[in-house]
N, C-alpha and C positions, 0 to 999 in steps of 0.2 A: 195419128201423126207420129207415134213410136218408130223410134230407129230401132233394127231387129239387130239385135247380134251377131256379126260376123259381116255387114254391108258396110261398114268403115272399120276398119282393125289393124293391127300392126303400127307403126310409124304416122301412118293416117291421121290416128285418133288423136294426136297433139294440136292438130288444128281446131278442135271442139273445144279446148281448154283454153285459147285465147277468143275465140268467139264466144264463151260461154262467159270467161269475166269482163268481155266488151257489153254484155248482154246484163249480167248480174250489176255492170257498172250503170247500165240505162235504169236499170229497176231501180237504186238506190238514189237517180238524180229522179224519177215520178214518184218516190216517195214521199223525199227530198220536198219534192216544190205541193205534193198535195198537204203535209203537215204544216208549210208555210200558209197554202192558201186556207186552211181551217185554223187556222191559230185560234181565230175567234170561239171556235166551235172543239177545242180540245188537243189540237196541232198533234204533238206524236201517241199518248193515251190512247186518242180518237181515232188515229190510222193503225194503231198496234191491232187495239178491236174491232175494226173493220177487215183487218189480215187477217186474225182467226179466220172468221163468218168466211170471208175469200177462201181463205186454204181447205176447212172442213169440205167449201162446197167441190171445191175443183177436184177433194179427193172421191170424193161419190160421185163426181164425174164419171173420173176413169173408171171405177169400179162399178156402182150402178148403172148406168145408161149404158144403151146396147152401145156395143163396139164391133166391128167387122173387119180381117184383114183383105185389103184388097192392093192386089199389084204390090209397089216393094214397103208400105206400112199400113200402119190401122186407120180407120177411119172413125173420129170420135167426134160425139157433139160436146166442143169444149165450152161453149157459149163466153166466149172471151169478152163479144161486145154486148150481153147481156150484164157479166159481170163491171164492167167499165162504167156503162151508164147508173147503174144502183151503187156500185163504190166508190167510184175513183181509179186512175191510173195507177196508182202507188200501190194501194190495196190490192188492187187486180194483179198485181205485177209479182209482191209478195207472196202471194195466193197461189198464184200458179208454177213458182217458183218449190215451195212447200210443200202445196200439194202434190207436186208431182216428184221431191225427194221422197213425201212417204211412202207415196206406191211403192216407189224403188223398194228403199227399206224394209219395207211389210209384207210385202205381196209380190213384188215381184223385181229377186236382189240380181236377176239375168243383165236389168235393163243398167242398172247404175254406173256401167262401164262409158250407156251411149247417154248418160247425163246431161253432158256439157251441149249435144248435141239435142238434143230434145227440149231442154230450157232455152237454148238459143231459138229454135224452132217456135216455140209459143211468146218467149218473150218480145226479138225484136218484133214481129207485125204488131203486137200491142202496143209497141213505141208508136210504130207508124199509122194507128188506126187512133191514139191519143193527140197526136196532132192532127190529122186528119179531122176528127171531133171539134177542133177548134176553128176548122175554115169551113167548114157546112152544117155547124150548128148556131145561128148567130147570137151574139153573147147575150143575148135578149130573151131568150129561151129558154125554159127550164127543161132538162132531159124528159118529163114526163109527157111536155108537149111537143116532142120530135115527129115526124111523121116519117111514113114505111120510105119512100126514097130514100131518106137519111140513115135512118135503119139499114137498107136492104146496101148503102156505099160501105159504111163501115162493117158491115160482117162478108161483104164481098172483099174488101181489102184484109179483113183480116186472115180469111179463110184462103185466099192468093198468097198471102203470106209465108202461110204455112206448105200451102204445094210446092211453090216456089225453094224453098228450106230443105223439103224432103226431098225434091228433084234435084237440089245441088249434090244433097250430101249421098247419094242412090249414084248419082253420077261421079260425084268424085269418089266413091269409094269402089264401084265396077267399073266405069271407066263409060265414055259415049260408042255404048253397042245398039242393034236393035230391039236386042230384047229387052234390057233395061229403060229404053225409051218407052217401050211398050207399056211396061208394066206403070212409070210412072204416070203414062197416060191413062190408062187405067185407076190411077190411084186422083186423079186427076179430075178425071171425068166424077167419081163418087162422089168427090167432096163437094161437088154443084147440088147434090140434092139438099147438103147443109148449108148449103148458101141459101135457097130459098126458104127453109125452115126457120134458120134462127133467127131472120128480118120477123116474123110472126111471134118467135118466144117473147124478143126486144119488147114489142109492142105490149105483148101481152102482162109482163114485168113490169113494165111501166104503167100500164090502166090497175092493175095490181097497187103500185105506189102510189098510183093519184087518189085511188079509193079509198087507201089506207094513208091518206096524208098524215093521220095522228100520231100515227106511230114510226112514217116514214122522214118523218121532216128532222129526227133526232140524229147524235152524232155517227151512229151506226151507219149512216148513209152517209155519201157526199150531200155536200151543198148542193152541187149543180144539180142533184135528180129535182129538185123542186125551186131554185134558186139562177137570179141570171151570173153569168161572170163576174167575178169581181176585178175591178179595173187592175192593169195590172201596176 
């Protein structure tokens, strides 16, 4: 889902810089309400350490798990809705935020220009796949006992998300040609094999958390992986 260098540039790139603090401004209000809703359980303490765990993971993301460029970005398994359901919105949000300034940073200082545009790309679907989580999980439910439909909605909208983000910014920065339709379709058509994949990680993450309730029920995790909503 990396913007490549040189697909939005010049005068362009000022539009990634108000999408990106509309986007950094979503993160801090899931943060925001996930330290509320733990209060009981550690409120900012407990979301800070739950960000680490988040970020470290997101950045072995990008870096360990295979990545392929196809059509006009990459194709990565960012397991957004894996991270969501074991941490939290907030933490997720921090997480992906972080870990993907360090790539920048460390490993690769090409991409930090297409920043703005790349945390918008991961962040809002995370908005929209954390409300989402709230109309097809019912409050009744702890995340461990979700089943693959539910799974397979929120990593299909999130991974839409993300095509949807890169086919804007692929478009607005070459302009509606056919080659660049092409390619996004192409980059388009990839990201469907991660759609079917990570409904399988979800699951798998979760039989994981339920097995290890001992050690999964602590503030390290959200509530909701083992716990129903709390009224609001």
């Amino acid at each position: 889902m990396h913007i490549e260098p040189g697909v939005v540039d010049g005068a362009k790139i000022v539009l990634s810089y108000a999408t990106a603090a509309a986007a950094l401004g979503l993160a801090a209000w899931m943060a925001r309400q996930d330290a509320r809703a733990d209060a009981r359980r550690g409120g900012w303490p407990a979301l800070l350490a739950r960000s680490v765990l988040t970020s470290l993971a997101v950045f072995c993301f990008f870096e360990v798990l295979p990545h392929e460029p196809v059509g006009v970005s990459e194709v990565h398994l960012i397991l957004g809705s894996t991270l969501l359901l074991l941490f939290g919105a907030g933490a997720t949000a921090i997480g992906l935020a972080a870990g993907l300034l360090a790539q920048g940073l460390f490993f690769a200082p090409a991409d930090l220009p297409q920043y703005g545009m790349n945390v918008t790309t991961l962040l809002v679907p995370l908005y929209a796949i954390a409300q989402l989580a709230r109309r097809i999980v019912p409050a009744r439910t702890a995340y461990v006992d979700i089943r693959y439909r539910q799974a397979l909605a929120l990593s299909l909208a999130y991974q839409g998300g993300i095509v949807l983000w890169v086919a804007f910014w692929a478009l607005y920065g070459h302009g509606v040609g056919a080659a660049t339709l092409a390619e996004v379709g192409r980059f388009g058509l990839a990201y469907m094999g991660v759609v079917l994949l990570e409904p399988l990680i979800d699951l798998g993450a979760l039989w994981v958390a339920k097995t290890l309730c001992g050690l999964t029920r602590g503030r390290l995790f959200t509530a909701r992986l083992h716990a129903a909503a709390t009224p609001a």
